[in-house]
Every structure is written in structure tokens, then in C-alpha cells.
N, C-alpha and C positions, 0 to 999 in steps of 0.2 A: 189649359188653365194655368195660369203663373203660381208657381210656389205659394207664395205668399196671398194670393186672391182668395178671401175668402167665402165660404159657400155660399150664406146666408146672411153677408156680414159680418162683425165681427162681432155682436152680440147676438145673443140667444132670443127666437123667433119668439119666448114668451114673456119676455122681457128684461128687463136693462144689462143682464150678467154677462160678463163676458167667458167668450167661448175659449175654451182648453182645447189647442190643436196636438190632436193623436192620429197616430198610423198602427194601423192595423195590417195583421200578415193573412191572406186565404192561402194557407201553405197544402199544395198538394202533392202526395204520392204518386209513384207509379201507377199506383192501382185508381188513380183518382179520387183516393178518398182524401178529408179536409182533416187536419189536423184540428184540436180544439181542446183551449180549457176547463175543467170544472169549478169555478167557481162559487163563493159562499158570505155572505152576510159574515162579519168577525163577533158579530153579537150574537148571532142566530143562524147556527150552523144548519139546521134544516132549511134555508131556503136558499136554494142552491139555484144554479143556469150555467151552462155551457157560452163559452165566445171564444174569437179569435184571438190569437198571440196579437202585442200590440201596446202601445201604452202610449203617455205624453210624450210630445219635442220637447230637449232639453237645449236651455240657452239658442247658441247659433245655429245647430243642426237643421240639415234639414230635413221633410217627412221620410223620404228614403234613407237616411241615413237611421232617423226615430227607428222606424222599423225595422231594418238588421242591426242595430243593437236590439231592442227589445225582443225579437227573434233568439235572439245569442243567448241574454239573459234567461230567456225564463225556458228554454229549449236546448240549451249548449248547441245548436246546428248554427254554425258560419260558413256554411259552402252551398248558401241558396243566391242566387241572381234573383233581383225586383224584375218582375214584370210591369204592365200598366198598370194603374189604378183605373180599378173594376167600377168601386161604387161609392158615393158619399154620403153622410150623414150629418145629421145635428142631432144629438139626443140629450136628455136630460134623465138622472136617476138619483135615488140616495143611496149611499153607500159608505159606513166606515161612520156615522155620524153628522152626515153631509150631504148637500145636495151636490153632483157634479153635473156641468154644461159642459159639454162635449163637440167640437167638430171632426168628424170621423172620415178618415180615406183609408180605405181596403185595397191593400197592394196585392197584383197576385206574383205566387213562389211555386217555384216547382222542389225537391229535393227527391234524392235516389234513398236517402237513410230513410226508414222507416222505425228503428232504434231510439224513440228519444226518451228524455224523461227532464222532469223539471231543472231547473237550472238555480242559480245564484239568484233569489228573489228578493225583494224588498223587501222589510219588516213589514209591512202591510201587506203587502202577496202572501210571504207568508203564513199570515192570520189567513189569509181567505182562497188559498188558491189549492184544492185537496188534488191535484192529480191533471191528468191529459189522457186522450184519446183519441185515434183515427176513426172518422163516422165515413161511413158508405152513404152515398146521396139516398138509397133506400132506409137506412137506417134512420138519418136526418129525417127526413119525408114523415116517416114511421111514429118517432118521438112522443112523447107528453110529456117530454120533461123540458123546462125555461130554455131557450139558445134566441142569442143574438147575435144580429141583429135579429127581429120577431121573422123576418122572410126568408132567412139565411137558404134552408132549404128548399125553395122556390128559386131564388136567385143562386145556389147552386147548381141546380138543374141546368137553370138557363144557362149560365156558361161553358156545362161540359156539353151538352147540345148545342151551344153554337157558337161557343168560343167567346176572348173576349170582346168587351164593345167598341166601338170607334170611338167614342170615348166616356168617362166615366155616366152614370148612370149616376143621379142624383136621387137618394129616398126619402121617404115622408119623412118628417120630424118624428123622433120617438121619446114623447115623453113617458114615466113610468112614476 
């Protein structure tokens, strides 16, 4: 798929808004576990969910590029190689006082550091980003706590069982 081709369009499947393209990292360890944010409402710090490093393309950039900066950012690791792009998304949520329309590509990363901790955040991350932690695809599985995407640990699975796909894997719309 070209750079620029968009998934679903360039507007959102539920109507006329247009889609914010982000890259997302499925950054994994030796040990194959998934690296992953804690995230949190700025209003409402109890309602919290776990996701991947990641965020919007800026200006010219392109998604590979989004994604090891945003990687760097919010992780200090710059010594990961992009793999393909695993899985796509259009999702929709509110957050921060807003609706966001999201078009989402999940790069996968391998890195040998297992050391990280949060990086140079945005004033907005900031407010709402309390932490990281590596999840074991048991532990993922295991869960009752928020993580996205909703499948994450499903489509986990599947890729350390069978690697990844020929090519990206398109998911349901996830609105929220």
C-alpha cells in the first residue's frame, strides 16, 4: 500500500471528519514481550488503558519516520529498525476534551534494551501518560484492565505464532 493511500479513505467511516494519520510502534523484546503505555483521561485520572508508543505524522514526515521519532520521544530508544506494518486501523475516541479520528499503522520493532522509561513528552502526554511497561502475551491475554487496540492480545498471539503477515491486516473500525 503507498504511503499516502488511505485505509478507509480519507475520512472517517462514520462520518465527514477527517482522519489524523498516526504510526504506531508493537516494539518487542528479547523475551517477546510488547512494550506498552499507561495511559489516562487529563480530567479523570481513574480511567485509565494501556497502547502502543506512537502518535500523529508531522508536516512532511513520513509514517515510518512518525514512528521513530515518536518512539524516541516518549521511550528515549533510537537504536530500533521498522519492521513491516502489522495492522491497520480507523478508530475514533474522546480524549483531552475532544473527539479524535484516527488512521492507525502498527509498525513492528524489535529492540535488545529492555531499560526504558518515559521520555520528553508533550504537555499533553504529560497530563495523561503515568508510566510503561513490558506485558508478556500471557499477561496481555490475562488482563481486565483497558489496552488497545481492543484485540491487541489476540493479534499478539498471532504474530509471535506465526510471524508477521504478507501484508498488513486491516481491523474493524473502533469506535469508543
Amino acid at each position: 500500500m503507498a504511503e499516502d493511500a488511505p485505509l478507509e479513505g480519507d475520512r472517517h467511516p462514520a462520518g465527514d471528519m477527517p482522519l489524523r494519520r498516526v504510526a504506531r510502534v508493537v516494539l518487542l523484546d528479547p523475551q517477546d514481550r510488547i512494550l506498552l503505555l499507561h495511559g489516562y483521561e487529563p480530567d479523570d485520572p481513574s480511567d485509565t488503558w494501556w497502547f502502543t508508543p506512537g502518535g500523529g505524522v508531522e508536516g512532511d514526515e513520513t509514517r515510518e519516520e512518525a514512528a521513530l521519532r515518536e518512539l524516541a520521544e516518549e521511550t528515549g530508544l533510537t537504536d530500533v529498525e521498522l519492521g513491516p506494518v502489522l495492522w491497520q486501523r480507523v478508530c475514533s475516541f474522546p480524549f483531552a476534551g475532544r473527539r479524535w479520528h484516527q488512521d492507525e499503522w502498527y509498525y513492528l520493532a524489535r529492540t535488545t534494551r529492555t531499560e526504558v522509561a518515559l521520555g520528553a513528552l508533550t504537555e499533553l502526554e504529560s497530563r495523561s501518560v503515568a508510566g510503561l511497561r513490558w506485558w508478556t502475551s500471557a499477561e496481555l491475554s490475562a488482563t481486565r484492565e483497558t489496552v488497545y487496540p481492543t484485540r491487541l492480545a489476540e493479534l499478539l498471539r498471532t504474530l509471535l505464532d506465526e510471524g508477521p503477515p504478507g501484508r498488513p491486516v486491516v481491523l474493524a473500525p473502533e469506535i469508543v
